[in-house]
C-alpha positions as CSV (number, residue, x, y, z in Angstrom):
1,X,-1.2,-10.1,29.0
2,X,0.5,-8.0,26.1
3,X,3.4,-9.4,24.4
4,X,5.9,-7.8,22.4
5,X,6.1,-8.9,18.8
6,X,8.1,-8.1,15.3
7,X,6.7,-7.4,12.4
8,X,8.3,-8.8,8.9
9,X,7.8,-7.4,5.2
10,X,6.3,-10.0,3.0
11,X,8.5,-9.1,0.3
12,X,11.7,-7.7,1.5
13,X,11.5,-10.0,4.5
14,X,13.0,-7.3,6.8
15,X,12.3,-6.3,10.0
16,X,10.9,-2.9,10.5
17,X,8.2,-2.3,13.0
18,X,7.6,-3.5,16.9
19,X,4.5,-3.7,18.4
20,X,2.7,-5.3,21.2
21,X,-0.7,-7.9,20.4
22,X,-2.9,-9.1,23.5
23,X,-2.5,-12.8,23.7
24,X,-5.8,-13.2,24.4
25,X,-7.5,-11.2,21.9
26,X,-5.3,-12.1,19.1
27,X,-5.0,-16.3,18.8
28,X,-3.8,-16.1,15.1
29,X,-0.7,-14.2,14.0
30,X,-1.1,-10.4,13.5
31,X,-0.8,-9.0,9.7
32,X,-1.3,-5.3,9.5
33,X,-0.5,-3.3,6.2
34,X,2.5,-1.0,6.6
35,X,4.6,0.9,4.7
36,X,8.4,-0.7,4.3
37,X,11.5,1.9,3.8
38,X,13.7,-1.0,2.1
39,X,10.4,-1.3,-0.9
40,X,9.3,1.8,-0.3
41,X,5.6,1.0,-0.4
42,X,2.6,0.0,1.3
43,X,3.4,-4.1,1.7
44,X,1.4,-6.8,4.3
45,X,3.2,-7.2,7.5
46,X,3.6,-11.0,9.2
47,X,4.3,-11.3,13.0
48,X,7.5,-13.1,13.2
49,X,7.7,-16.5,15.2
Protein backbone atom coordinates (compact mmCIF):
# COMPACT_ATOMS: atom_id res chain seq x y z
CA UNK A 1 0.00 0.00 0.00
CA UNK A 2 1.34 3.62 -0.89
CA UNK A 3 1.69 6.12 1.75
CA UNK A 4 1.96 9.70 1.60
CA UNK A 5 5.19 11.19 2.84
CA UNK A 6 7.07 14.75 3.23
CA UNK A 7 10.13 15.41 2.15
CA UNK A 8 12.64 17.82 4.43
CA UNK A 9 15.86 19.86 3.06
CA UNK A 10 18.93 18.68 4.91
CA UNK A 11 20.05 22.10 5.26
CA UNK A 12 17.26 24.54 5.41
CA UNK A 13 15.23 21.90 7.16
CA UNK A 14 11.97 23.10 5.27
CA UNK A 15 9.36 21.34 3.93
CA UNK A 16 8.96 21.43 0.20
CA UNK A 17 7.99 18.36 -1.68
CA UNK A 18 5.08 15.53 -1.14
CA UNK A 19 5.31 12.35 -2.48
CA UNK A 20 4.05 8.84 -1.99
CA UNK A 21 6.78 5.59 -1.20
CA UNK A 22 5.40 1.90 -1.33
CA UNK A 23 5.67 0.57 2.22
CA UNK A 24 6.67 -2.47 0.97
CA UNK A 25 9.26 -1.73 -1.42
CA UNK A 26 10.83 1.00 0.56
CA UNK A 27 11.67 -0.35 4.45
CA UNK A 28 14.28 2.49 5.07
CA UNK A 29 13.49 6.13 4.82
CA UNK A 30 13.43 7.73 1.29
CA UNK A 31 16.28 10.44 0.39
CA UNK A 32 16.08 11.67 -3.10
CA UNK A 33 18.11 14.85 -4.37
CA UNK A 34 15.95 17.86 -5.07
CA UNK A 35 16.28 21.12 -5.69
CA UNK A 36 15.16 23.58 -2.55
CA UNK A 37 13.62 27.25 -3.40
CA UNK A 38 14.62 28.61 0.32
CA UNK A 39 18.75 27.43 -0.74
CA UNK A 40 18.22 27.58 -4.13
CA UNK A 41 20.18 24.50 -5.05
CA UNK A 42 20.31 21.01 -5.55
CA UNK A 43 20.34 19.68 -1.62
CA UNK A 44 19.48 15.68 -0.26
CA UNK A 45 15.98 15.30 0.74
CA UNK A 46 15.06 13.17 4.15
CA UNK A 47 11.49 11.71 4.49
CA UNK A 48 10.12 13.22 7.58
CA UNK A 49 8.89 10.95 10.52
Amino acid sequence: MREKVILVCERCLSRNYSTYKNKNTYLKRLEIKKFCPKCNMHTLHKESK
